[in-house]
Backbone as JSON, one array per atom type, in Angstrom:
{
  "sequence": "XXXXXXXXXXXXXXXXXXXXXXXXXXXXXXXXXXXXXXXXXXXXXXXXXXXXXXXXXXXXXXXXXXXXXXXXXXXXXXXXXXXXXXXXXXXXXXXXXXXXXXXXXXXXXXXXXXXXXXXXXXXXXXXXXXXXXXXXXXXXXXXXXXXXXXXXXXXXXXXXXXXXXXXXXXXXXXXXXXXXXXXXXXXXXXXXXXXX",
  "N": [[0.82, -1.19, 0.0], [1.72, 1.16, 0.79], [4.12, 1.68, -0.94], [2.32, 1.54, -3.5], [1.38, 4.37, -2.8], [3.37, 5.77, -2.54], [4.39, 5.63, -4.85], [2.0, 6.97, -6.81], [2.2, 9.44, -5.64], [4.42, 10.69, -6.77], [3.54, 11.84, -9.3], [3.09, 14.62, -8.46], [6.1, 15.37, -8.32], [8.88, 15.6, -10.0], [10.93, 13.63, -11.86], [12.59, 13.41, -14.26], [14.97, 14.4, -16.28], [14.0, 15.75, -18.11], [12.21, 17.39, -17.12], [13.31, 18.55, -15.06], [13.32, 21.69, -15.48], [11.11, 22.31, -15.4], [8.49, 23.64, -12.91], [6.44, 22.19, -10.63], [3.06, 22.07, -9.29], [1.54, 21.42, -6.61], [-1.69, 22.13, -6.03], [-4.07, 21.77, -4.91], [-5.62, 19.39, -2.83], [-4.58, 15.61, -2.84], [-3.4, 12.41, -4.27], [-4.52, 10.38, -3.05], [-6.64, 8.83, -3.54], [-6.4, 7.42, -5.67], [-5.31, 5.12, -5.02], [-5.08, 1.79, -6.27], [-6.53, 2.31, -8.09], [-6.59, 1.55, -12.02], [-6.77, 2.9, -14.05], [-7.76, 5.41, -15.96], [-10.44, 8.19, -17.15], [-9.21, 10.73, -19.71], [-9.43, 13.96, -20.24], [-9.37, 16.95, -22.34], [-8.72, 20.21, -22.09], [-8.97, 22.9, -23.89], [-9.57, 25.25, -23.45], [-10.38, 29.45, -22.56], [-7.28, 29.76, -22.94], [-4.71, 31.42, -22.64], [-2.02, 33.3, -24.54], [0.03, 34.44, -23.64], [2.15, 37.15, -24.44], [0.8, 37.66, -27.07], [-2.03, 37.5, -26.54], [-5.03, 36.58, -26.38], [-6.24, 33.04, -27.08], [-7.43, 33.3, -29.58], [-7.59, 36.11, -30.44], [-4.65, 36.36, -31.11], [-4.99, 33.83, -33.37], [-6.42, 35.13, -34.95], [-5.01, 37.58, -35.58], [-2.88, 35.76, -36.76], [-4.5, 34.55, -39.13], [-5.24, 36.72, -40.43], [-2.58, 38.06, -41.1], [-0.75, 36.08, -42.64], [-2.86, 35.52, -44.48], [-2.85, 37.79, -46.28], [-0.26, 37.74, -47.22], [-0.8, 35.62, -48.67], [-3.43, 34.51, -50.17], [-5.73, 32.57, -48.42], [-4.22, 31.31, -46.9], [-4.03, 32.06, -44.5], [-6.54, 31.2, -43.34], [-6.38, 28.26, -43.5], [-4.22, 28.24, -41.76], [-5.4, 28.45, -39.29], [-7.36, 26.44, -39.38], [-5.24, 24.39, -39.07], [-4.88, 24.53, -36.72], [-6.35, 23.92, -34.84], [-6.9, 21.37, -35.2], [-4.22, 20.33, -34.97], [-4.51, 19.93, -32.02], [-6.55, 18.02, -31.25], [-5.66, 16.0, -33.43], [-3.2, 15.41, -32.73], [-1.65, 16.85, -30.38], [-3.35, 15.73, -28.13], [-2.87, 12.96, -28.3], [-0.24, 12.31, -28.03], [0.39, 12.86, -26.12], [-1.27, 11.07, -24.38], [-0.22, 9.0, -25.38], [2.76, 8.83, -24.2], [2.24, 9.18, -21.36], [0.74, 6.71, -21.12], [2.86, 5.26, -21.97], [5.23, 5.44, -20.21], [3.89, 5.09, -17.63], [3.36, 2.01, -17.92], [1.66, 0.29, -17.92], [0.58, 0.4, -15.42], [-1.21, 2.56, -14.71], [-3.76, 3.33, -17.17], [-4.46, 6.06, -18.64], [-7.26, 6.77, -20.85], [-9.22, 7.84, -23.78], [-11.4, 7.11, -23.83], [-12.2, 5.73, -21.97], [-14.68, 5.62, -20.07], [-15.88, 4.01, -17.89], [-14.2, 4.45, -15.7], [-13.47, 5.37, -12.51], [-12.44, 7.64, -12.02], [-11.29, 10.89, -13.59], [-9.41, 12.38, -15.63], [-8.31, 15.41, -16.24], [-6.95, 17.63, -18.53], [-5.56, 20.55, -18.85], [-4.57, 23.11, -20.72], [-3.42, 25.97, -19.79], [-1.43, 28.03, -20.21], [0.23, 29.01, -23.75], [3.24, 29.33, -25.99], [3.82, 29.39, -29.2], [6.65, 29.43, -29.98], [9.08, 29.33, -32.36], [11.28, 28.72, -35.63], [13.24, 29.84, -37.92], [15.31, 28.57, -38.93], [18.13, 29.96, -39.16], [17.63, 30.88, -36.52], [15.93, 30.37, -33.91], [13.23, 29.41, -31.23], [12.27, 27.78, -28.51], [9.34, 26.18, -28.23], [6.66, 26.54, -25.06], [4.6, 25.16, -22.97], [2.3, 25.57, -20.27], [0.41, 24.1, -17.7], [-2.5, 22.73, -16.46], [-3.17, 19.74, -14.27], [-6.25, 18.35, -13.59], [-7.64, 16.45, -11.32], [-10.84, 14.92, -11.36], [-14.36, 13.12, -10.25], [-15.43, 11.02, -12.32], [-18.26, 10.6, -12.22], [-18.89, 13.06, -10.86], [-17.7, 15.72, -11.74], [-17.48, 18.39, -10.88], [-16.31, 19.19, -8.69], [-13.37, 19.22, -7.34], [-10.28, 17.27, -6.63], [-7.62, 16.83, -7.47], [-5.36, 18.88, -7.79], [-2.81, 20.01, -10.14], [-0.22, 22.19, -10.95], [1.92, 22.84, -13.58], [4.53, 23.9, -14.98], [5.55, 26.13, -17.94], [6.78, 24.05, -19.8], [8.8, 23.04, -22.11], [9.21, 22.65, -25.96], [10.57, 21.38, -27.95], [12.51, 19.51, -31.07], [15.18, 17.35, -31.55], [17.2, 17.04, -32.84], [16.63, 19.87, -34.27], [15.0, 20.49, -36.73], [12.05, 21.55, -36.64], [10.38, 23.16, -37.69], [7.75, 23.56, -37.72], [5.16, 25.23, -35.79], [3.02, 23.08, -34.95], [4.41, 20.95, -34.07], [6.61, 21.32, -32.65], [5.14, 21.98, -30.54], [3.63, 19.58, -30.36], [5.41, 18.38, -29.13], [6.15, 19.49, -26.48], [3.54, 18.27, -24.97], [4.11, 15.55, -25.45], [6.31, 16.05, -23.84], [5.39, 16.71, -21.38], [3.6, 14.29, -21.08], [5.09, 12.21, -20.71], [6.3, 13.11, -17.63], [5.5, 11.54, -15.7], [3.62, 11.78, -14.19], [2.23, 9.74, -12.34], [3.36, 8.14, -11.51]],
  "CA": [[0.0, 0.0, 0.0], [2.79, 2.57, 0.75], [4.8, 1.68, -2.48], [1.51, 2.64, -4.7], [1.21, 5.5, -2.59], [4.92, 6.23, -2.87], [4.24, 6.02, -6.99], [1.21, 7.71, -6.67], [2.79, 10.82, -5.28], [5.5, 10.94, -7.89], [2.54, 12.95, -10.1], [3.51, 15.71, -8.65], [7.49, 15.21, -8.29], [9.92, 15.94, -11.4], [11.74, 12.7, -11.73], [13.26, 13.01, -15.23], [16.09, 15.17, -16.69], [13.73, 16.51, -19.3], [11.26, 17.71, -16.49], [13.78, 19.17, -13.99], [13.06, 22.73, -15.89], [9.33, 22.89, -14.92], [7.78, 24.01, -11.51], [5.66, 21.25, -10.8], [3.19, 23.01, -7.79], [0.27, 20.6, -6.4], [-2.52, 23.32, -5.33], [-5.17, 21.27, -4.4], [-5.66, 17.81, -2.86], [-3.61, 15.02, -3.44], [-3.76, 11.3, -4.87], [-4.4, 9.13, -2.42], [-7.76, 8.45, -3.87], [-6.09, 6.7, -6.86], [-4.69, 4.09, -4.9], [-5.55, 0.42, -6.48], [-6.88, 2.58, -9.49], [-5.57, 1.12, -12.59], [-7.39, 3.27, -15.14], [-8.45, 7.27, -16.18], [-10.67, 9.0, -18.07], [-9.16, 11.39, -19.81], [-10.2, 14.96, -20.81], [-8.75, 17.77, -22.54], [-9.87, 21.24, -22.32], [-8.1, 24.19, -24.31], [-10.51, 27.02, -23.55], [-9.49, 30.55, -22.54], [-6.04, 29.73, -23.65], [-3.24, 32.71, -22.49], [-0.95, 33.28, -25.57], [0.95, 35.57, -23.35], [2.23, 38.51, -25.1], [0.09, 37.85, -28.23], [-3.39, 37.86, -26.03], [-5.95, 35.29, -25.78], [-5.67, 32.5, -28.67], [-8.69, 33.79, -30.3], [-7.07, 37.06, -30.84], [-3.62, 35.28, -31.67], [-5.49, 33.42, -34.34], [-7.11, 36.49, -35.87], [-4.04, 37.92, -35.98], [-2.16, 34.91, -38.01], [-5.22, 34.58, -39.99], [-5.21, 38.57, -41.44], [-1.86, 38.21, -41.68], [-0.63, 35.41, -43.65], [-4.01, 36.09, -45.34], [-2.53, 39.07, -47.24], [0.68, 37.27, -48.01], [-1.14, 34.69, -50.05], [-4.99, 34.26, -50.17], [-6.65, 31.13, -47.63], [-2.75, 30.49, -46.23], [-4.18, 32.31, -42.83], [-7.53, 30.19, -43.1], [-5.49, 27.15, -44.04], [-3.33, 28.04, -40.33], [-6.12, 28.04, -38.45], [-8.17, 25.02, -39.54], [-4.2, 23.24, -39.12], [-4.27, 24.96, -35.11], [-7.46, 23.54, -34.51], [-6.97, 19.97, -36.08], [-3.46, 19.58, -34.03], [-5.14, 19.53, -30.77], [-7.02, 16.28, -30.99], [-4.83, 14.75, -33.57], [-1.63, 15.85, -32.39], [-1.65, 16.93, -28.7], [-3.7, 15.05, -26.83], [-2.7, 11.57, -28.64], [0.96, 12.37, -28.18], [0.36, 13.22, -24.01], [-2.0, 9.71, -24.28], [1.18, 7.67, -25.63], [3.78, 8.71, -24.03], [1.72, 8.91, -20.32], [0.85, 4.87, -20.82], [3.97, 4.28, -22.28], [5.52, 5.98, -19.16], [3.37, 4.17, -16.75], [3.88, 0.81, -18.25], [0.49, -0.73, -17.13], [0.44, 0.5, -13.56], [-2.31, 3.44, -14.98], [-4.16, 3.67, -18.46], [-5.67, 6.95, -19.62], [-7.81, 7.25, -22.21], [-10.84, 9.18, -23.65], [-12.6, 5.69, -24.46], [-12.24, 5.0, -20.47], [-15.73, 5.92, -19.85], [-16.35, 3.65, -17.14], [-13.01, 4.71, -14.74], [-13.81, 6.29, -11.4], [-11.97, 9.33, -12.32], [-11.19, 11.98, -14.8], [-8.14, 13.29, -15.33], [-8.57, 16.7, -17.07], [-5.37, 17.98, -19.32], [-6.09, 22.33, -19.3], [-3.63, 23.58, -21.21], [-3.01, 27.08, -19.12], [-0.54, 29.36, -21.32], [0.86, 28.52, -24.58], [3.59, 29.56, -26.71], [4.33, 28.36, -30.28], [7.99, 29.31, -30.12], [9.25, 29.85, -33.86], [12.54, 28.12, -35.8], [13.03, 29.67, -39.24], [16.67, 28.27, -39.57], [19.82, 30.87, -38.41], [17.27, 31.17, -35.35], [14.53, 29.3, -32.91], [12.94, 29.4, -29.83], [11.46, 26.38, -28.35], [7.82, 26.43, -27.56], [6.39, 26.54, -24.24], [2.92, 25.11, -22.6], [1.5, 25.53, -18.81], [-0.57, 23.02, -17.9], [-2.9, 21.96, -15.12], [-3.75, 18.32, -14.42], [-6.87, 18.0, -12.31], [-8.75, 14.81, -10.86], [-12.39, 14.6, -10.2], [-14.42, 12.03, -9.77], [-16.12, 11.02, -13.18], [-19.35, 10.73, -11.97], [-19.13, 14.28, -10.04], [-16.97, 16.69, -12.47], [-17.89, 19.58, -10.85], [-15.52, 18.65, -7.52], [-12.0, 18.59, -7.79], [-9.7, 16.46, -5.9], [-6.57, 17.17, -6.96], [-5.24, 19.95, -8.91], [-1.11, 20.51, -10.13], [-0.25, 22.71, -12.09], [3.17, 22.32, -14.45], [4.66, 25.68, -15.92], [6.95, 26.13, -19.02], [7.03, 22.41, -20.36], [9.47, 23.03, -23.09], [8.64, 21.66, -26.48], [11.58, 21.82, -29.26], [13.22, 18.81, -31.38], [16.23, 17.7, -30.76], [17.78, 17.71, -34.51], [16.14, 20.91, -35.03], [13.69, 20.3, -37.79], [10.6, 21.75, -36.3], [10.1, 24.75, -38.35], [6.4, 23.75, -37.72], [4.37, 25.38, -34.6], [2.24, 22.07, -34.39], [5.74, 19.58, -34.21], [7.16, 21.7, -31.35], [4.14, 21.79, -29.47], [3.4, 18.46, -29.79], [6.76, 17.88, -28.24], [5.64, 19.99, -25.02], [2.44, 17.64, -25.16], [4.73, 14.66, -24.88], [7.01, 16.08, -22.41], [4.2, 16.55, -20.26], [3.64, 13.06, -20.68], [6.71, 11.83, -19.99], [6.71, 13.44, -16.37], [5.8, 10.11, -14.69], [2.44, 11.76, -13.79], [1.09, 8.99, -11.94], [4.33, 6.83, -11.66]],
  "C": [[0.87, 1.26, 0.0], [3.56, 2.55, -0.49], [3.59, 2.13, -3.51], [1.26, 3.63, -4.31], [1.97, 6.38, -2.89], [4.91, 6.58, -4.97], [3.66, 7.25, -7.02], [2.03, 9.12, -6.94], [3.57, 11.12, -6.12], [4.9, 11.76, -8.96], [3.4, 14.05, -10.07], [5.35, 15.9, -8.46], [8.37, 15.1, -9.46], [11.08, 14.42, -11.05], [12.42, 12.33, -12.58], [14.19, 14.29, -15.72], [15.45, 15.76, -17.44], [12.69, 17.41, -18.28], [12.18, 18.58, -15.59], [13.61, 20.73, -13.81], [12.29, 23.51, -15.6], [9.4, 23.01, -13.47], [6.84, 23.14, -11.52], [5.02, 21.88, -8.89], [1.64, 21.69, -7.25], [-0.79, 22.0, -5.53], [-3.62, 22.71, -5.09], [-5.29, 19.7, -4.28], [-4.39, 16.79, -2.98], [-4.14, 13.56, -4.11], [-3.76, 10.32, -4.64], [-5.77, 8.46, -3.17], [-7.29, 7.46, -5.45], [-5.06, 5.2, -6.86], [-5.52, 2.71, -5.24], [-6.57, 1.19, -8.16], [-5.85, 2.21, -10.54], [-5.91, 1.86, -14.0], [-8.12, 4.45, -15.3], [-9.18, 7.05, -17.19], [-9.81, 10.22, -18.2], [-9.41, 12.64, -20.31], [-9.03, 15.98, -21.34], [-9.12, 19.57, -22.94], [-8.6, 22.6, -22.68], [-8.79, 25.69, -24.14], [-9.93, 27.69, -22.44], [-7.89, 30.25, -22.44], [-5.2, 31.2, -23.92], [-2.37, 32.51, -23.73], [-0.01, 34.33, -25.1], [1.08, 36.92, -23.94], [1.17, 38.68, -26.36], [-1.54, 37.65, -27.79], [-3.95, 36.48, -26.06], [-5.76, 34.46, -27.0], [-6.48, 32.84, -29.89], [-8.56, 34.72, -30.93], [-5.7, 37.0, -31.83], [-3.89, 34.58, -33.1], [-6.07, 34.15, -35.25], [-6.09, 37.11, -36.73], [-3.46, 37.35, -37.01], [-3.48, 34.81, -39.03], [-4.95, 35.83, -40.83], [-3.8, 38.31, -41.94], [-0.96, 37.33, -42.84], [-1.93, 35.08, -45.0], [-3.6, 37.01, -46.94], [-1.12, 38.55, -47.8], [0.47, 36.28, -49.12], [-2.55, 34.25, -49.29], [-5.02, 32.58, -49.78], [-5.49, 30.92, -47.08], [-3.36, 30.77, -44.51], [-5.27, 31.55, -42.25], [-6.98, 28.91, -42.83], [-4.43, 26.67, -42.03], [-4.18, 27.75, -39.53], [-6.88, 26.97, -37.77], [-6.5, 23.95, -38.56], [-4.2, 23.38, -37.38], [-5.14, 24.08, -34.54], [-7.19, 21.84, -34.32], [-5.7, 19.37, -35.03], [-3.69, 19.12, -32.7], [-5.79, 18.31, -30.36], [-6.24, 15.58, -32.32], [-3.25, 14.58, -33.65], [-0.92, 15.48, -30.78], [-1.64, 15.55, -28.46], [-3.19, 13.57, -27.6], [-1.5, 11.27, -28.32], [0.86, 12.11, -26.36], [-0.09, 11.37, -23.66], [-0.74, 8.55, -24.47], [2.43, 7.49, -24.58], [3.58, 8.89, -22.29], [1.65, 7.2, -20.31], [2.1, 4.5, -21.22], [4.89, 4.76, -20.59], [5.11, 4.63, -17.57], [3.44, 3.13, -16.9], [2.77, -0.2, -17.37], [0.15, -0.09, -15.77], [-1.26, 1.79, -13.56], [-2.24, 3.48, -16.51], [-4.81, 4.68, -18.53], [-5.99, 6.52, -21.21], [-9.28, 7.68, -22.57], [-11.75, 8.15, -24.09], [-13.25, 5.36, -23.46], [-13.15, 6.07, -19.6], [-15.98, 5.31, -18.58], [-15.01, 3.96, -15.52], [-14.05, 5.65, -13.79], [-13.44, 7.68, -11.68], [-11.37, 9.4, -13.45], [-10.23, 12.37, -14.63], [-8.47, 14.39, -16.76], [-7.41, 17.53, -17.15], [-6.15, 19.47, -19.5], [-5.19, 22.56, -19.64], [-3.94, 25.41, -20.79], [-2.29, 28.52, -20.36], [0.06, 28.4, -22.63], [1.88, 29.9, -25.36], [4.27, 29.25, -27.6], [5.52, 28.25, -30.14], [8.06, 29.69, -31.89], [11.14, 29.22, -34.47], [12.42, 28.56, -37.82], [15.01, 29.78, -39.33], [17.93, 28.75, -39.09], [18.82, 31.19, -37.17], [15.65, 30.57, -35.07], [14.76, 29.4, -31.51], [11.91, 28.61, -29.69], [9.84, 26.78, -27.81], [7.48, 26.06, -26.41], [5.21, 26.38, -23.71], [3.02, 25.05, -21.28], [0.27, 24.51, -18.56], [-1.01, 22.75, -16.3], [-3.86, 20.59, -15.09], [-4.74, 18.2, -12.75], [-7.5, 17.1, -12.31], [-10.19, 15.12, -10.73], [-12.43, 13.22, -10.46], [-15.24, 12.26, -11.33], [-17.39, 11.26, -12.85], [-20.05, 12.17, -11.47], [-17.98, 15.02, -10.86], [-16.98, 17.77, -11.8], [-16.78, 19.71, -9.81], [-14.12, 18.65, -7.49], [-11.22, 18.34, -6.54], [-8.29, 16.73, -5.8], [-6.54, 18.56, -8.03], [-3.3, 19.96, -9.12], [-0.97, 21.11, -11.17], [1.63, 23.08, -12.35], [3.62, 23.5, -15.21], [5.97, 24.97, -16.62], [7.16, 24.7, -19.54], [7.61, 23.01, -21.6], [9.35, 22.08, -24.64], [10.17, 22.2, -27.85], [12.32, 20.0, -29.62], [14.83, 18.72, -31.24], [17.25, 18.15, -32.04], [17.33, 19.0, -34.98], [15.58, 21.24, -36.08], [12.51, 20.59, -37.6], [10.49, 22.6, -36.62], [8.61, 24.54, -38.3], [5.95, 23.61, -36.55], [4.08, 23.71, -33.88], [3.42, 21.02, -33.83], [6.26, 20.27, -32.41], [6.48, 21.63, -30.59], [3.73, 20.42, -29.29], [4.46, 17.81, -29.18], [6.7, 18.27, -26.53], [4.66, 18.97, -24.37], [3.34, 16.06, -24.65], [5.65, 15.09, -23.89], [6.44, 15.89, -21.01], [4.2, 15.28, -19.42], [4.33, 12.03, -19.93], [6.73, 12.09, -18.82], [6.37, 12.64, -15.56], [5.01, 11.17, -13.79], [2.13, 11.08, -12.47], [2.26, 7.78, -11.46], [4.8, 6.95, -10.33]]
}
């Protein structure tokens, strides 16, 4: 019982060299309630979305829309639809892999795992794409808070931690594309032995 508690707790604890970067803060609750659990729902919720200096993402997106707009007609439509589209088949599938692969059986999320006691709900907090056009790049950056309820009772929350700056950049440097770097933040996330 104390060794899955001892895992357990490791959620909120930085235990990998790629994680040591982040602030990992637990602000509510903790995870004893997930002892002998072997299985999440998971959720993912991107709304009001901080883009930091460039405003809310809504605004952010307006912005790249008008403006690659006028450099070549539908390219800023074309960005948007692609911002949209990475989120469920980018993100969250990338966080989903590399969380079970992480855990190695001991916990399964997934958004199929309807019948699990609890919810684990992925908020993506602040984002920023970062940018790599070649003689210069800066890695992208997501905030993130991972909270528990109880499936049945959503409204409740149990635990709450919240994860700043998750760094998202390749390591060869080939990510001249927003969605690639961010889905690298998305798996770093994952990677943090959550639940391990």
């Amino acid at each position: 019982m104390k060794t899955k508690l001892f895992l357990i707790a490791g959620f909120i604890a930085v235990t990998s060299l790629t994680a040591k970067a982040q602030k990992m803060v637990q602000e509510v609750g903790d995870l004893t309630m997930l002892v002998g659990q072997t299985k999440m729902l998971v959720e993912y919720d991107f709304d009001d979305l901080d883009m930091g200096k460039e405003g809310s993402e809504s605004e952010y997106l307006e912005k790249k829309r008008t403006d690659l707009n006028k450099k070549e007609a539908g390219k800023g439509d074309k960005f948007v639809e692609g911002w949209k589209k990475n989120q469920t088949e980018r993100y969250e599938p990338k966080f989903e892999e590399l969380f079970n692969k992480t855990m190695k059986g001991k916990m399964d999320i997934s958004q199929s795992n309807k019948d699990a006691k609890y919810k684990l709900i992925v908020k993506t907090l602040t984002l920023y794409p970062g940018y790599n056009v070649g003689v210069s790049k800066m890695p992208a950056y997501v905030s993130f808070a991972f909270i528990i309820v109880e499936t049945a009772n959503p409204d409740k929350i149990l635990s709450k931690t919240v994860v700043k700056n998750v760094v998202g950049s390749q390591v060869m440097g080939y990510d001249f594309d927003a969605g690639s770097r961010l889905q690298e933040s998305y798996a770093k996330a994952g990677k943090m032995r959550c639940l391990h």
